[in-house]
N, C-alpha and C positions, 0 to 999 in steps of 0.2 A: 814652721810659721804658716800664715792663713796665705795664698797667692793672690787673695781680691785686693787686689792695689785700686786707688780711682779709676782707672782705665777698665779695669773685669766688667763692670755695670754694664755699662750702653758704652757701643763703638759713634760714637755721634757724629764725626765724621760719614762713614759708612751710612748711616740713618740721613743725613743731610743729605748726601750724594742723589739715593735711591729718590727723594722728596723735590730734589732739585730736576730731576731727569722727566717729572711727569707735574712738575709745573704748569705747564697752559693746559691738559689733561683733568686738572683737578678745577680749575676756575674753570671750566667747563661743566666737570661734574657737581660744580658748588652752586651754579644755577637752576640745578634742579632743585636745590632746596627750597625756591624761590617759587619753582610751579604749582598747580592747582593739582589735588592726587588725582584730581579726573582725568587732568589733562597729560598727566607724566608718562605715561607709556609711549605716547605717541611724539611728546618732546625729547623723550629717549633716543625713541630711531630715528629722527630727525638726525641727534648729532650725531650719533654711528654712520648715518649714510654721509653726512657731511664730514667726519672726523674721524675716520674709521681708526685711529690709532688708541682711542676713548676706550674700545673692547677690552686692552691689553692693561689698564689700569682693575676693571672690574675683580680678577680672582684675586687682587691685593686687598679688595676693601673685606674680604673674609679670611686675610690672613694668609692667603696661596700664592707661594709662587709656584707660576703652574710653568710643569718643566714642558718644554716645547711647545708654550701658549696654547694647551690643551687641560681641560678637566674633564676626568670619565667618571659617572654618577650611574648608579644603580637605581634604576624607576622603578619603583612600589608597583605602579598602578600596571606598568607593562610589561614586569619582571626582565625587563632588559636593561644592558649596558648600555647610556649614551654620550659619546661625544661630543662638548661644547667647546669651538674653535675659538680662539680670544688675538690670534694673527690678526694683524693690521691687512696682510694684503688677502686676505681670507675673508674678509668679510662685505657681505652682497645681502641681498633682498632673500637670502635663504638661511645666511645662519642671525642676522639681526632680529628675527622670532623668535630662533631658539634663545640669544643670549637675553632678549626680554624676560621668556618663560624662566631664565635661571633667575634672574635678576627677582622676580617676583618670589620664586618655591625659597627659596636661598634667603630673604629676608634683605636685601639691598636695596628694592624697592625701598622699605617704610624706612632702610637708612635715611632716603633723601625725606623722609616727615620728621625725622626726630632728631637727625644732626643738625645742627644752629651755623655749621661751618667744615666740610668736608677734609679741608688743609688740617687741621685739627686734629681730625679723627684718624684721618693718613697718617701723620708725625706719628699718633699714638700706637694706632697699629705695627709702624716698620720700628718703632720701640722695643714693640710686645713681641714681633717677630726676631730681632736681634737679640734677646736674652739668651736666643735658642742654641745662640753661637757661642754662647759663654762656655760652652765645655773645650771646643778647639781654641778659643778666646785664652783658656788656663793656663794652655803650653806654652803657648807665646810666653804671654806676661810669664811665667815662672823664669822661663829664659832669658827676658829682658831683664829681672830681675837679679838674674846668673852673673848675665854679662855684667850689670853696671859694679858688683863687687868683684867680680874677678879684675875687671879694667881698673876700681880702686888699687886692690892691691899691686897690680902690675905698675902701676905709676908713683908709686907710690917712693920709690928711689931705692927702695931695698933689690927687688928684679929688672935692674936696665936691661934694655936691651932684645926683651919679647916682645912679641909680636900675637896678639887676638886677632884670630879672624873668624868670623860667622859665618856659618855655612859655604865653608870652602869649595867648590869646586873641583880643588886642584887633589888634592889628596883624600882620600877615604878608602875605608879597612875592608866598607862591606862586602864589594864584590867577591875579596877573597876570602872572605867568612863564609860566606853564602853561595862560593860557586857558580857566583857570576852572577845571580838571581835578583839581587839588590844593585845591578849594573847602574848607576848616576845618584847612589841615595848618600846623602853627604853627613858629615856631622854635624852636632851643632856649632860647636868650637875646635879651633886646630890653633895651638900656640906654638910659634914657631920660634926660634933661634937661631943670630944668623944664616938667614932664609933657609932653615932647616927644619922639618915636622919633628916636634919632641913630645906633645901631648894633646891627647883629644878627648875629648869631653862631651857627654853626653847629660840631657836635662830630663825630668822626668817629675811633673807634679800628679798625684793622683789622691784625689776628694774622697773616692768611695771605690770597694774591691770588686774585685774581675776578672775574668780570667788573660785579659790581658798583660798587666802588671806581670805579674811570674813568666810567663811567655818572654817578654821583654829582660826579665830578668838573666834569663838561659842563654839568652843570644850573647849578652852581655860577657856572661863566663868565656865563652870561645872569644868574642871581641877583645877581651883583654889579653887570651892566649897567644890570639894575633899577634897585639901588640906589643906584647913579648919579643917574640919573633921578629920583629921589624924593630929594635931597639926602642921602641915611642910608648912613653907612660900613657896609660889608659885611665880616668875619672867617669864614676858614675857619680851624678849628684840629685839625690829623689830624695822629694820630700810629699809631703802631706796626710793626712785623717786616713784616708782606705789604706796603708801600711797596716795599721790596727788590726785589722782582719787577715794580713798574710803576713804574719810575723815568719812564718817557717818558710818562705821563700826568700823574705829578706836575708837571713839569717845564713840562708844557705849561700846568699849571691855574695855576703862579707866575709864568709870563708872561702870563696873561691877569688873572688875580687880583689885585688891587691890596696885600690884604693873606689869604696866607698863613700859618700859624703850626703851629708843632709846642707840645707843651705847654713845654719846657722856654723858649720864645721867649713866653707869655702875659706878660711884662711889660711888653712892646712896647706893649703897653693903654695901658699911661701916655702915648705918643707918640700913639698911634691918636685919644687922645681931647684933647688938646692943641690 
């Protein structure tokens, strides 16, 4: 099946939050649209010097999150590297020039001529910005998706008596798959039986191929050898479009795989745990 549930879209939550935290930041920045272009430069460093926390909004309105309130930009005219600081407690009478100078080469100046309403354009940007997260977005939802069938069948009164737990803490294969190397990496699910590990499960949606996928795949064949060894059924359950392109590794992980499953096949759980 396709994993874009309603949720895959926009995390809007997450987009509220971001919107809500630069709040007074933005009706600040929304009275520029209100100035004269002559006068806007100079009402600019106005609030900077008054509101120096205004800096830390600007690499947002182009769509950046700038990782440790820093952007480095290559200057045409001086063929150098320069650094533009967007720290709150960084900013004085020496970098509120520079961040003018961005604000103007950058096109954020003629933002404040041509937005009608900078809250707006904000909401739209941290939008346009959050789609980008739709790819680690996938996993999730594929596994919420996991969970809420698997928790049907378990309740379901045919399997009393298990136990789903998400990302357990308490139990996992990896370390001794991996030689210690994946020390605290957990699974996604661990059904237990009177408070006993009996099977773990692993989720896996993938859109388009990669060399990850088969990589994953590989681990997968010793993870279930593991489990072998440790008396606990082991489930893979991968679904989506980029299989199309690695059929020969699929193929290879269901003959070594004891159990396999695509989502539409999670009721097989009923047999797995029988």
């Amino acid at each position: 099946p396709s994993n874009r549930t309603y949720e895959y879209f926009v995390d809007w939550g997450k987009v509220k939050n971001v919107v809500s935290k630069y709040i007074n930041e933005l009706s600040l920045l929304n009275s520029l649209t209100k100035v004269d272009s002559s006068k806007r430069e100079d009402y600019l460093r106005s609030l900077l010097e008054k509101y120096p926390k205004l800096a830390e909004v600007i690499p947002l309105l182009i769509a950046v999150r700038a990782k440790n309130k820093k952007i480095n930009i290559f200057d045409l005219e001086t063929e150098g590297l320069l650094t533009f600081e967007f720290e709150s407690s960084k900013i004085n009478n020496n970098t509120i020039p520079q961040i003018i100078d961005f604000c103007t080469k950058t096109g954020v100046m003629n933002l404040f001529q041509e937005a009608r309403d900078i809250y707006d354009y904000f909401l739209g940007i941290e939008v346009g910005i959050d789609t980008n997260a739709r790819k680690n977005r996938s996993g999730d939802i594929f596994e919420k998706m996991c969970q809420k069938k698997i928790e049907e069948l378990l309740n379901n009164g045919v399997n009393e008596g298990y136990t789903l737990i998400n990302n357990d803490p308490n139990f996992s294969l990896y370390s001794t798959v991996t030689g210690g190397k994946s020390k605290g990496k957990i699974h996604d699910f661990v059904i237990y039986k009177n408070d006993r590990p009996i099977l773990i499960i692993e989720c896996n949606f993938y859109n388009v191929a990669g060399s990850k996928p088969p990589s994953i795949a590989e681990s997968y064949i010793e993870m279930d050898n593991e489990a072998k060894r440790k008396k606990v059924e082991f489930v893979w359950v991968t679904d989506g479009p980029g299989w199309h392109e690695m059929k020969e590794s699929l193929i290879r992980s269901i003959e070594k795989i004891e159990w396999v499953l695509n989502y539409k096949m999670l009721s097989y759980m009923v047999k797995i745990l029988q």
